[in-house]
N, C-alpha and C positions, 0 to 999 in steps of 0.2 A: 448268651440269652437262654441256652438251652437248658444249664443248670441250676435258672432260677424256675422253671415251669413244676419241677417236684417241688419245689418247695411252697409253689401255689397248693398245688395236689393235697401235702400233708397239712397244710394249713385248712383247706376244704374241708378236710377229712377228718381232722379234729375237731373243725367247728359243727360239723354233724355229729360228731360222736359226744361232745355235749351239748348240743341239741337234744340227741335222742337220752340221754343221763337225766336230764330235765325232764323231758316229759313222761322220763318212767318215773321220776320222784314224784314227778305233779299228782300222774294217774295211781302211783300206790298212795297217797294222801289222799287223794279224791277215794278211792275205794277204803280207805280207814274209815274218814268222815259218814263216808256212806251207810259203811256197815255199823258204826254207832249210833247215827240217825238211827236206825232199822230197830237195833236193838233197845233205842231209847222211847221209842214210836209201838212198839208192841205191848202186848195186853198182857202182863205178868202169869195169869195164869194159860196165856199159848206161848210159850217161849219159842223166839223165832229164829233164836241162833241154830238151832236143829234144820231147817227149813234153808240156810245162807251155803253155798257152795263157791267157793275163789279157786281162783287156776292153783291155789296152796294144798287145796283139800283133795284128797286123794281119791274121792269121787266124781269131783268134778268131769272129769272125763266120760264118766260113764253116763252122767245125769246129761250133758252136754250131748253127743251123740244121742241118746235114748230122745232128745226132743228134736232132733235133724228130718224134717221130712223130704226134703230136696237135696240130692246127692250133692248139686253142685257147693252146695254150705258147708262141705266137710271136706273141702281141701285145706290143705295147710295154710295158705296166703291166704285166706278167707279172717277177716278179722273175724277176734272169740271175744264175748261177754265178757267183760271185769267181774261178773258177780251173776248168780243165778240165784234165783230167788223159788226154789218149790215150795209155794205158800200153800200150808196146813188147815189157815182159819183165813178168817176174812180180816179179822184184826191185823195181818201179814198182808194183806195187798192194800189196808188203807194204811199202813206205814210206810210202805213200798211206794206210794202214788204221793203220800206228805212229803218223804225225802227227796225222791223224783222231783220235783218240784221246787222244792227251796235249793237243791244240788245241780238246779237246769239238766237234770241228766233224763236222755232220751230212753225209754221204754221200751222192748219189743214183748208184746204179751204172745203167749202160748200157750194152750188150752185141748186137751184131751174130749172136748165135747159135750161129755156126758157125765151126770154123776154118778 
């Protein structure tokens, strides 16, 4: 009996490891869709690809931190944004709110206060 219990184990264990293969496929298609929504939703003369930061972009990190105001957000286990959105014009946040929308995708706004 003992030496069918690993075999339950890696059977588990595979079936989370594609689970989680799935749902990174899902959420990098969900953040494609996303980001052409975005970019097909923007006002030609504010191009809004400038403006899109993905955990791909080599800023994202800094843009990411730079908006943390609660220490406790910046642990590592702390889920991150699929996408940040530093909107330059206003045509950028009503793309950002049309594809939100039709992509059911949940919003967190962040705002400096002031102009």
């Amino acid at each position: 009996m003992a030496t069918s219990r690993p075999n339950v184990v890696v059977v588990v264990v595979s079936l989370l490891s594609a689970l989680l293969l799935v749902s990174t496929m899902a959420a990098s298609a969900m953040e494609e869709t996303f980001v052409q929504c975005l970019l097909d939703n923007s006002h030609p003369s504010h191009p809004i690809s400038e403006a899109i930061f993905t955990p791909q972009n080599p800023s994202y990190s800094s843009v990411l931190q730079s908006s943390i105001r609660n220490l406790r957000f910046n642990e590592t286990f702390t889920p991150k944004p699929f996408l940040i959105l530093a909107a330059l014009h206003q045509s950028h946040v009503q793309a950002a709110i049309v594809c939100a929308k039709r992509d059911n995708i949940q919003m967190k706004i962040r705002s400096g206060g002031h102009d």
